[in-house]
C-alpha positions as CSV (number, residue, x, y, z in Angstrom):
1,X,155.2,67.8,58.2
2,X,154.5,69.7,55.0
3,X,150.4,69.1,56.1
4,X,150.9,70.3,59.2
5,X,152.7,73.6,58.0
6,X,150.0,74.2,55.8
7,X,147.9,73.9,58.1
8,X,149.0,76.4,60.8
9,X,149.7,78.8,58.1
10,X,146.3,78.6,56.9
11,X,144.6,81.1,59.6
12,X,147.2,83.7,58.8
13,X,146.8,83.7,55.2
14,X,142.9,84.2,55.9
15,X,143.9,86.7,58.4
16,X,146.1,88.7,56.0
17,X,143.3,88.8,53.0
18,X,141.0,89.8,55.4
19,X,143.5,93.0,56.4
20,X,143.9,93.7,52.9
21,X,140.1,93.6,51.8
22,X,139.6,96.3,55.0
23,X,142.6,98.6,53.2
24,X,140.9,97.7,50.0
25,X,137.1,98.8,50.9
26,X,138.9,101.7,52.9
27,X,140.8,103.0,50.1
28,X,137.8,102.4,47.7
29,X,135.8,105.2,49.8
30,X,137.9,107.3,50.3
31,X,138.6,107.5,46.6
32,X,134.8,108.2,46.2
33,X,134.5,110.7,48.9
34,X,137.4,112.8,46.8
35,X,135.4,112.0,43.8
36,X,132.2,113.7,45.3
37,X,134.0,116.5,46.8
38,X,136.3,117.3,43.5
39,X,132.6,117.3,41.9
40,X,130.9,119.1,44.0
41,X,133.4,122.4,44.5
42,X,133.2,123.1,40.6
43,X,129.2,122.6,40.7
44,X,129.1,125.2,43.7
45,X,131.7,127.4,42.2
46,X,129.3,127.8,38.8
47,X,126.2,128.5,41.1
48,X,128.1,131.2,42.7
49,X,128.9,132.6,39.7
50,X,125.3,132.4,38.7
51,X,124.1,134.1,41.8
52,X,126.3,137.0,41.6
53,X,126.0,137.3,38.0
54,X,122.0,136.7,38.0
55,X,120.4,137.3,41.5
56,X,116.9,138.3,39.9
57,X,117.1,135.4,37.7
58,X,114.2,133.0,39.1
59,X,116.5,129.8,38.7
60,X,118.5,131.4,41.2
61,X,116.2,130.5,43.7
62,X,115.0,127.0,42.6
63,X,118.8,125.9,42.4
64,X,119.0,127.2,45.5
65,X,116.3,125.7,47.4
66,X,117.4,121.8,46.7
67,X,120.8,122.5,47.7
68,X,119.5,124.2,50.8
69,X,117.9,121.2,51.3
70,X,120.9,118.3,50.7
71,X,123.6,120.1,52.5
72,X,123.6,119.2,56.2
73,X,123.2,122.5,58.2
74,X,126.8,123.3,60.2
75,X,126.9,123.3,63.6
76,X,127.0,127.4,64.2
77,X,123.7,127.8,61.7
78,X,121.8,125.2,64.0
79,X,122.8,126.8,67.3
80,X,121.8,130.5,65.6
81,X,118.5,128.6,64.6
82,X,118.2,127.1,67.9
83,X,118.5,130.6,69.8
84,X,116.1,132.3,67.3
C-alpha cells in the first residue's frame, strides 16, 4: 500500500519542483533586470551631468554615440523618424 502511495504521489512531487524552478528562474530575472536598471540610472545620471557641465568636451560626443546606439529607440522617436 505504502508502494503504491509513493507511487501516485510521485508525479505531484515532480510537478511541484517543476513550479518552483519556474518561480525560481522567474525571480532570478527579475532580480537581474533591477540590477541592470539600478546600474544603469546612476551611469546615465553622471553622463548628464557631464553633458550639461561639459557640452564642448569631445567625450561628450563619443559617450554619446554608443549609447545612442544600445538604447532601443521609443516608439514616438521611430514614428517622428518614420514621418521625416
Amino acid at each position: 500500500m505504502m508502494a503504491l502511495d509513493q507511487s501516485l504521489a510521485s508525479p505531484f512531487a515532480e510537478q511541484k519542483l517543476r513550479i518552483q524552478a519556474q518561480r525560481d528562474d522567474k525571480s532570478k530575472l527579475q532580480k537581474e533586470k533591477a540590477l541592470r536598471r539600478d546600474f544603469q540610472i546612476p551611469v546615465l545620471d553622471l553622463v548628464e551631468v557631464l553633458v550639461t557641465k561639459q557640452p564642448e568636451n569631445v567625450l561628450v560626443l563619443e559617450l554619446l554615440e554608443p549609447l545612442l546606439e544600445h538604447h532601443p529607440a521609443q516608439p514616438a522617436q521611430q514614428q517622428l523618424q518614420a514621418g521625416a
